[in-house]
N, CA, C and O atoms as CSV, one atom per row, in Angstrom:
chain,resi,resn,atom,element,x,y,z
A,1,UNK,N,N,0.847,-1.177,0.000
A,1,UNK,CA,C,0.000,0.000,0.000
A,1,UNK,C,C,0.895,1.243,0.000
A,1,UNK,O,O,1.844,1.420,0.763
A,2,UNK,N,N,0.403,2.218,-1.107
A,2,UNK,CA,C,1.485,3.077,-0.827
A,2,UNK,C,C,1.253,4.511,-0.337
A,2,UNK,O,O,0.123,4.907,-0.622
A,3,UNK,N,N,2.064,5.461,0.369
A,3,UNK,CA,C,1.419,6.502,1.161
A,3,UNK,C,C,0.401,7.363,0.813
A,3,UNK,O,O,-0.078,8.056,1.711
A,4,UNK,N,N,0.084,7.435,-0.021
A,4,UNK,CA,C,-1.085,7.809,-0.840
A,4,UNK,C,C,-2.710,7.140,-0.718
A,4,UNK,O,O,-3.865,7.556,-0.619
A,5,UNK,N,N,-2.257,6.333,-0.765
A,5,UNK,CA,C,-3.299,5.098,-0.379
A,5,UNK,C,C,-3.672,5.277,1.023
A,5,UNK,O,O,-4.806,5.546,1.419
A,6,UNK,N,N,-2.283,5.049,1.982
A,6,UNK,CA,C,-2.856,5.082,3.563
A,6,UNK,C,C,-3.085,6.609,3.811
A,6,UNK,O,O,-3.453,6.701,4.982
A,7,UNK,N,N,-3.039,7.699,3.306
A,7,UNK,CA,C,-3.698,8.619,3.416
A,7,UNK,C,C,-4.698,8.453,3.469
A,7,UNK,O,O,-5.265,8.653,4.543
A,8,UNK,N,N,-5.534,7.934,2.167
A,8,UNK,CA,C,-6.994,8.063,2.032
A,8,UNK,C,C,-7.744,7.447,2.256
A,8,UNK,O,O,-8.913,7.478,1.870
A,9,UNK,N,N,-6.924,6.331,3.339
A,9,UNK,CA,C,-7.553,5.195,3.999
A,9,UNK,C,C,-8.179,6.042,5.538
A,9,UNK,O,O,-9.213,6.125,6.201
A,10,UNK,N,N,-6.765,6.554,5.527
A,10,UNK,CA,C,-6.906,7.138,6.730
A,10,UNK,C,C,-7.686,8.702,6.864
A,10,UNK,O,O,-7.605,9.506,7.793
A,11,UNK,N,N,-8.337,8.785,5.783
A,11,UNK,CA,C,-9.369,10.237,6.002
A,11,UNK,C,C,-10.444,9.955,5.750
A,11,UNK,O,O,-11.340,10.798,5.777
A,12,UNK,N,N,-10.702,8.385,5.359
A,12,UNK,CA,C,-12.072,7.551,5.344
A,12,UNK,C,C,-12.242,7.327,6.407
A,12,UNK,O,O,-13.335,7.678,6.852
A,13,UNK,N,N,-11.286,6.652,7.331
A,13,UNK,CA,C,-11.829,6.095,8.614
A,13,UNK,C,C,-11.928,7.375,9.746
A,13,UNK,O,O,-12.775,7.355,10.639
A,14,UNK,N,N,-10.861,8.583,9.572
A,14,UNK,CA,C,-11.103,9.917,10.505
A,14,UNK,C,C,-10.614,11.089,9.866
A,14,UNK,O,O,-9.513,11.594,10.086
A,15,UNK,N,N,-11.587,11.560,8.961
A,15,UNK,CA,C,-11.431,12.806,8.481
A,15,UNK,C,C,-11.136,13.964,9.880
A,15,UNK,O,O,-11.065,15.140,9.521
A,16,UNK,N,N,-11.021,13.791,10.898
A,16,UNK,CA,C,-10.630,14.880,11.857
A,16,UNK,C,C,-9.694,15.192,12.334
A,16,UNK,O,O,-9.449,16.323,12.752
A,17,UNK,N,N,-8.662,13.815,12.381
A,17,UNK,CA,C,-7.392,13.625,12.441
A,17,UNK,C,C,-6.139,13.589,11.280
A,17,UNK,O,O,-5.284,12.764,10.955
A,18,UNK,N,N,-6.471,14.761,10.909
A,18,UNK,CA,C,-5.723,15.024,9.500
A,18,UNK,C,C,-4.993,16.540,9.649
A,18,UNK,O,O,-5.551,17.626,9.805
A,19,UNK,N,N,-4.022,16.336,9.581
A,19,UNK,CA,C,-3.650,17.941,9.741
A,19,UNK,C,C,-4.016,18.530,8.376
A,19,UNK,O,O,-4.694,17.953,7.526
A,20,UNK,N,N,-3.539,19.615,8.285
A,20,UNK,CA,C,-4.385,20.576,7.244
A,20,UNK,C,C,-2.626,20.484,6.031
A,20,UNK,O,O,-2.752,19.988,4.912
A,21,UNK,N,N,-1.839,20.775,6.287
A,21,UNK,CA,C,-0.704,20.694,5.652
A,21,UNK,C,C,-0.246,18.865,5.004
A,21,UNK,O,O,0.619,18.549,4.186
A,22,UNK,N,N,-1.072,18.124,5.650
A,22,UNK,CA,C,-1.195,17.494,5.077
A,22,UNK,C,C,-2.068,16.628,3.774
A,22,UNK,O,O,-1.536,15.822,3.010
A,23,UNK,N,N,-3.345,16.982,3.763
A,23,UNK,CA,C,-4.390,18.025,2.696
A,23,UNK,C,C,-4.040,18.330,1.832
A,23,UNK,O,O,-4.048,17.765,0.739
A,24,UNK,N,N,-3.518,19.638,2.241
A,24,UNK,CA,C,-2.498,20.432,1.283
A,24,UNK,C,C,-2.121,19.698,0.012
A,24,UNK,O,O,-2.566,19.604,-1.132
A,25,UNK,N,N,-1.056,19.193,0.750
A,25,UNK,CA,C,0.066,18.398,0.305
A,25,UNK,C,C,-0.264,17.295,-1.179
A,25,UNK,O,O,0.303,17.202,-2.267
A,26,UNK,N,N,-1.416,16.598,-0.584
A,26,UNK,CA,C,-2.076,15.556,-0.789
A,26,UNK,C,C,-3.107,16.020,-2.549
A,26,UNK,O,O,-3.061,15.410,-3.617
A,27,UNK,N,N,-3.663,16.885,-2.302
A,27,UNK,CA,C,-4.676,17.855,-3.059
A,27,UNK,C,C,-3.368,18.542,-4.555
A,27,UNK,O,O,-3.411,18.395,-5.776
A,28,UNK,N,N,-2.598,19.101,-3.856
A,28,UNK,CA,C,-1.562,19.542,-4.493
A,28,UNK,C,C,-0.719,18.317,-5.367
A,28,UNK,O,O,0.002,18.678,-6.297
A,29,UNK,N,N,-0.791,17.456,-5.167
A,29,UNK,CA,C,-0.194,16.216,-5.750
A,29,UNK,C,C,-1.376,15.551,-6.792
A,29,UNK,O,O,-1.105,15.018,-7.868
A,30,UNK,N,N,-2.341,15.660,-6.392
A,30,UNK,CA,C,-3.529,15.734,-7.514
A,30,UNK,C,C,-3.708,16.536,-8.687
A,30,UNK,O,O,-4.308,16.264,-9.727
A,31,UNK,N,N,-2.922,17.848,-8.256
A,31,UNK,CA,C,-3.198,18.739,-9.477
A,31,UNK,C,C,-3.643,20.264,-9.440
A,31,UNK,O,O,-3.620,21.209,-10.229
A,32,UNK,N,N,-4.094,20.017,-8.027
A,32,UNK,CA,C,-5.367,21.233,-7.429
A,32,UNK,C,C,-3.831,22.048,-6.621
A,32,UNK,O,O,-2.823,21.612,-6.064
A,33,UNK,N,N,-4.412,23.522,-6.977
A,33,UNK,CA,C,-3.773,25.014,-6.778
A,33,UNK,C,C,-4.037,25.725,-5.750
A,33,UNK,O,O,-4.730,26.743,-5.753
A,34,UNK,N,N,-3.446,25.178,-4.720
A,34,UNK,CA,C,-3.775,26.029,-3.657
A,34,UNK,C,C,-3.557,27.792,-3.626
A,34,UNK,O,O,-2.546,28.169,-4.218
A,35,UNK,N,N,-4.406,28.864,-2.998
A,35,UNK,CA,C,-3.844,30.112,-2.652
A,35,UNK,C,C,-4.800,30.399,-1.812
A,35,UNK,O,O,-5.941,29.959,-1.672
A,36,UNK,N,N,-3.985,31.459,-1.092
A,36,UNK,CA,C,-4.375,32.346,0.166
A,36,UNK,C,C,-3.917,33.750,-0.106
A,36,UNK,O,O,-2.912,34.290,-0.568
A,37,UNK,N,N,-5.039,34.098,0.359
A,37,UNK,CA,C,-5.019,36.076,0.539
A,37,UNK,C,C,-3.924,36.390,1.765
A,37,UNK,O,O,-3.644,37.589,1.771
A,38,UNK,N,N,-3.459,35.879,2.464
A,38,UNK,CA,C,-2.834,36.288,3.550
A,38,UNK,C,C,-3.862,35.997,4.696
A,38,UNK,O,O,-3.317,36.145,5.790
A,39,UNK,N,N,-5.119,35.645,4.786
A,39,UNK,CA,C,-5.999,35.003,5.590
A,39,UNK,C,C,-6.232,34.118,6.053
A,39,UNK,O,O,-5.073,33.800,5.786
A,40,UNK,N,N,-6.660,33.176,6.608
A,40,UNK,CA,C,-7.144,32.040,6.994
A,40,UNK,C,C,-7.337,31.227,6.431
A,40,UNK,O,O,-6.825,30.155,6.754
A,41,UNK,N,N,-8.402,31.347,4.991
A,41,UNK,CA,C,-9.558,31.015,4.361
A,41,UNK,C,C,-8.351,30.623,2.806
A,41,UNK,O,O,-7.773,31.486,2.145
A,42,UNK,N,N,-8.300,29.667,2.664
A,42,UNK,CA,C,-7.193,28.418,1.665
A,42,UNK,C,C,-8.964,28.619,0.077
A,42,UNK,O,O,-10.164,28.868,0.195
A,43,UNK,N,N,-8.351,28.422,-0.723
A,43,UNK,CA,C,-9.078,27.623,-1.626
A,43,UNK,C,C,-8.052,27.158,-2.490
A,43,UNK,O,O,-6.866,27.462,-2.617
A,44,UNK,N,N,-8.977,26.159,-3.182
A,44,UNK,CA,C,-8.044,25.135,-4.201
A,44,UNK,C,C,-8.733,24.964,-5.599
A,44,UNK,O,O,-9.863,24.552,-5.861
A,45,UNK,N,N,-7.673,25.422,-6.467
A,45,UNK,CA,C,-8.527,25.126,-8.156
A,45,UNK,C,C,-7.791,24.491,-9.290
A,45,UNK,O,O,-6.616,24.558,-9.652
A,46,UNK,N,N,-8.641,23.974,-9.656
A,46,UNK,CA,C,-7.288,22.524,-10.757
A,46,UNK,C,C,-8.401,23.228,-12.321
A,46,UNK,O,O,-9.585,23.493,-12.525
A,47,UNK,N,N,-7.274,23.261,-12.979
A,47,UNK,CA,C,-7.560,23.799,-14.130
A,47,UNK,C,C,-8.948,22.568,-15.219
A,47,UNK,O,O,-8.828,21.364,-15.446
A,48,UNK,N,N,-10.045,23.462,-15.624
A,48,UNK,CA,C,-11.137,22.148,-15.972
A,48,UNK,C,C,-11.902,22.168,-14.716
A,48,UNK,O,O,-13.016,21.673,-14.885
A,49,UNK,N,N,-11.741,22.470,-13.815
A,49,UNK,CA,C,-12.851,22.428,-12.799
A,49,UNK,C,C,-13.363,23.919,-12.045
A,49,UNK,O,O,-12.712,24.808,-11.497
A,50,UNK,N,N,-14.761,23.752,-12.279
A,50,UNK,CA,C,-15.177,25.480,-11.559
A,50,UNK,C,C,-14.712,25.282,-10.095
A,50,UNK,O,O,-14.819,26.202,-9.284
């Protein structure tokens, strides 16, 4: 199984116990564009998707 896999094993069984940089990380390796205003508030956009 490879870490990718037990990631998304592991946000099936507890999406709460996930840090956020790891997300990130994860999302970003998919394709998807993270940015921030300097705020809090993250969004993510992969080119082809509204």
């Amino acid at each position: 199984m490879s870490k990718r896999e037990k990631l998304l094993k592991k946000l099936e069984n507890n999406p709460k116990d996930v840090r956020f940089e790891t997300l990130k990380n994860l999302l970003e390796s998919e394709g998807w564009k993270a940015s921030n205003n300097g705020s809090s508030h993250w969004q993510f956009r992969k080119e082809g998707k509204k």
